[in-house]
N, C-alpha and C positions, 0 to 999 in steps of 0.2 A: 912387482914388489918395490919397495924404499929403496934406492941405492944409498941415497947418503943418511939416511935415519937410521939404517935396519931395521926398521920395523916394516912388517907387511901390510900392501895396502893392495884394497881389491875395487871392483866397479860396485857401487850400490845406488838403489834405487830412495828415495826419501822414506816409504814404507818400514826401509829393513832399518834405514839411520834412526828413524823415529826408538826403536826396540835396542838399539845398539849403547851400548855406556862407554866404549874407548875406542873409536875408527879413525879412522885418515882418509877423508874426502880429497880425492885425485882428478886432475883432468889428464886425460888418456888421449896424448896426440895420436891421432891414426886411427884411432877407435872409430869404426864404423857405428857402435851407439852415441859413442862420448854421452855416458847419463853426465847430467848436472853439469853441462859445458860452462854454464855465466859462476861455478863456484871455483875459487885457486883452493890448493893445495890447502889445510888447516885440522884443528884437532879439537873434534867435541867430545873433550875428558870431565867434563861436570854437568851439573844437573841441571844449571841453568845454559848452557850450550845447548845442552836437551832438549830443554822446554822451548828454546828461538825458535831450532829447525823444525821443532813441529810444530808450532803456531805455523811457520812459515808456509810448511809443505798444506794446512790446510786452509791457510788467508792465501790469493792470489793478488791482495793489493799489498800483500810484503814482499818485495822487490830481492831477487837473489843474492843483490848485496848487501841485508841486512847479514846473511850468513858468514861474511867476512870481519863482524863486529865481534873484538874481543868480550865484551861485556854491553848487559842494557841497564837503565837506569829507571825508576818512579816519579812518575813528577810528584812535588812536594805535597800541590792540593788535593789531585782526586787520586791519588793510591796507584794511578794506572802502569802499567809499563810502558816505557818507551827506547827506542835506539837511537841512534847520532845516524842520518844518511846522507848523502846529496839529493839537493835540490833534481838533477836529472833523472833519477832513481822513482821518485814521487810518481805514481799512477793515477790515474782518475778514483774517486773514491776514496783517494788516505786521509784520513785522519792526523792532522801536525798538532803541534802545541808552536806557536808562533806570535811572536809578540806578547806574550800572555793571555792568549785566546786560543780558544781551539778552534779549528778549521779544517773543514771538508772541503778537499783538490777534486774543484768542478771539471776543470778541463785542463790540460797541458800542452804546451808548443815547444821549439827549441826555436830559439834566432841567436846569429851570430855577427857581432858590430867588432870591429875595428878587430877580428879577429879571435875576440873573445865569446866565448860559449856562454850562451844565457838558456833560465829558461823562465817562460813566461807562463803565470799559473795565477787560474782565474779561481777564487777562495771564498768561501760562504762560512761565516761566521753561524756558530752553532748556537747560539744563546741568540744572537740580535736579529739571525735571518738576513744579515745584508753582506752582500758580496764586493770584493775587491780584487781587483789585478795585482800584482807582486812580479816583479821582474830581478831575477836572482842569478848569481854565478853558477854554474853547471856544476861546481867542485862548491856551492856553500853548504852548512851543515842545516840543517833541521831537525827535530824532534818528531819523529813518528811515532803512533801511539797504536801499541796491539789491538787488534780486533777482528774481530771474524766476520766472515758474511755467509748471511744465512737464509737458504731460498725458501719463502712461505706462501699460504695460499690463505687469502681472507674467508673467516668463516660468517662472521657479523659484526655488527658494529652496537655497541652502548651509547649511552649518553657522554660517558666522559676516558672509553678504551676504543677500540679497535682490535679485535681478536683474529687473529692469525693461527695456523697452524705448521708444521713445522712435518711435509709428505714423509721423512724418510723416518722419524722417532714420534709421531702425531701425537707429540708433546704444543699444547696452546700454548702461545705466548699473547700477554695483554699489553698492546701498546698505546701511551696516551694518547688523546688525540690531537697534543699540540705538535706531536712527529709527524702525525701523519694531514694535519687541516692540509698544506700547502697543495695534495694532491686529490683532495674531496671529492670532486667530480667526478675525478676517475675509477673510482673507488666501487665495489657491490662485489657482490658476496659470488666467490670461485676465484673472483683477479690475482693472478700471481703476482709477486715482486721478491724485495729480498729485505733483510733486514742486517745492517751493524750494529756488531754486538761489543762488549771488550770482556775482561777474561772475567769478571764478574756476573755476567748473563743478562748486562740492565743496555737496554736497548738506544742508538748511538741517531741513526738514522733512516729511515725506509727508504726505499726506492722502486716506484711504482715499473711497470711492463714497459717497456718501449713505445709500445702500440697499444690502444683499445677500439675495439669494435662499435660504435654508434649507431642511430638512425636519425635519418633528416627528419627533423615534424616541419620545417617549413624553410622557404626560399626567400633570400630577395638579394635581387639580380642571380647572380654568380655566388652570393656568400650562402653557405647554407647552416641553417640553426638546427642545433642536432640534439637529441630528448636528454643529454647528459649536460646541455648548456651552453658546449663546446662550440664554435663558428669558427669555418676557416673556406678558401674557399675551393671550389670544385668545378670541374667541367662541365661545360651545357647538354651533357646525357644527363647527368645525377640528378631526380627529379622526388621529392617528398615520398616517404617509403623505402627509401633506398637505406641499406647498410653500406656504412662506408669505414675505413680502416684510417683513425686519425692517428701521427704521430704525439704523441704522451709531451716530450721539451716541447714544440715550436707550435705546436695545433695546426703543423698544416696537413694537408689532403696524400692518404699516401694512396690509395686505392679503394680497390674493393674486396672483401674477405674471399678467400681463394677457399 
């Protein structure tokens, strides 16, 4: 219970807070569960409190400390929601507003210079397709922008969409095909990936499997040309015919389909 509030506060799971209008989120030292251990003590008494933790609870690229934001904001141009975080908080995948640009967090590091906490975050521009490094204080603010990710399986492709489906509500979704060129190759009908969304339902960016399956049509040396286009290279067993398991980033050789 509350000692110094009086009011009671019990253990919950993000399920029960999603349904709940006035709770008090605790962390429970000693708790053999400790549920929600990264949230401090706070009170979701409105409707937009509400609506955070459950974006939150079902985007895994909103970091547990958006939940400690008293209030989110719109950006001015596209309507979206957005929160105030640190730069360390940012995941692979988040969507920032930055600079006046929006920008998909490719990859994250931390380094630390003369004692000070940075973090280094490598950023793909959503409109120009080109990427930057950005090297930030671990405590700077940035503009994160709601969105959800959402796992789908290609059904076919048009002349100018990309049709997806969407396994758990096999609701289609049609996505241009300027989202999805960058990964073409990889691309035919069954491929999983996943898709961002923001709370409008208009689609942010795809992101193709890890891995796709190939076949070599042909050798030379070491490198092998595989029927998807793909060339990377391969061990002196791998010989024309062979299925082989290319990584999707780097195109190189991961194996053989298990």
């Amino acid at each position: 219970s509350g000692h110094s509030t009086g009011m009671h506060t019990r253990a919950v799971v993000p399920s029960m807070l999603a349904r709940s209008s006035r709770v008090v989120v605790s962390r429970l030292p000693g708790s053999p569960s400790r549920p929600l251990q990264a949230v401090r003590t706070m009170r979701l008494h409105t409707p937009q409190h509400k609506n955070m933790f459950s974006w939150a609870e079902r985007n895994p690229l909103i970091s547990a400390s958006v939940l400690q934001r008293q209030s989110f904001s719109r950006d001015p141009a596209s309507g979206m929601r957005q929160v105030s975080v640190e730069a360390a908080d940012l995941k692979k995948g988040s969507i920032i507003d930055y600079k006046g640009a929006k920008y998909q967090v490719m990859k994250t590091a931390a380094n630390v210079t003369n004692r000070k906490a940075f973090a280094l975050l490598d950023l793909r521009d959503m409109v120009k397709g080109s990427t930057v490094q950005e090297k930030m204080r671990s405590d700077q603010k940035v503009n994160q922008i709601f969105v959800k990710k959402v796992k789908v399986v290609l059904l076919y492709e048009e002349s100018d969409v990309t049709v997806f489906q969407d396994p758990k509500t096999f609701d289609t979704i049609n996505v241009p095909k300027s989202v999805t060129q960058p990964y073409e190759k990889f691309l035919s009908e069954g491929v999983e990936g996943s898709l961002l969304m923001d709370e409008n339902e208009n689609v942010l960016t795809f992101s193709p499997p890890s891995k796709v399956t190939a076949t070599v049509v042909r050798m030379n040396n070491r490198i092998a040309v595989t029927d998807i286009g793909v060339q990377c290279q391969v061990p002196p067993f791998i010989k024309v015919g062979d299925a082989i398991e290319v990584d999707v980033e780097d195109t190189k050789y991961l194996g053989r389909p298990s």
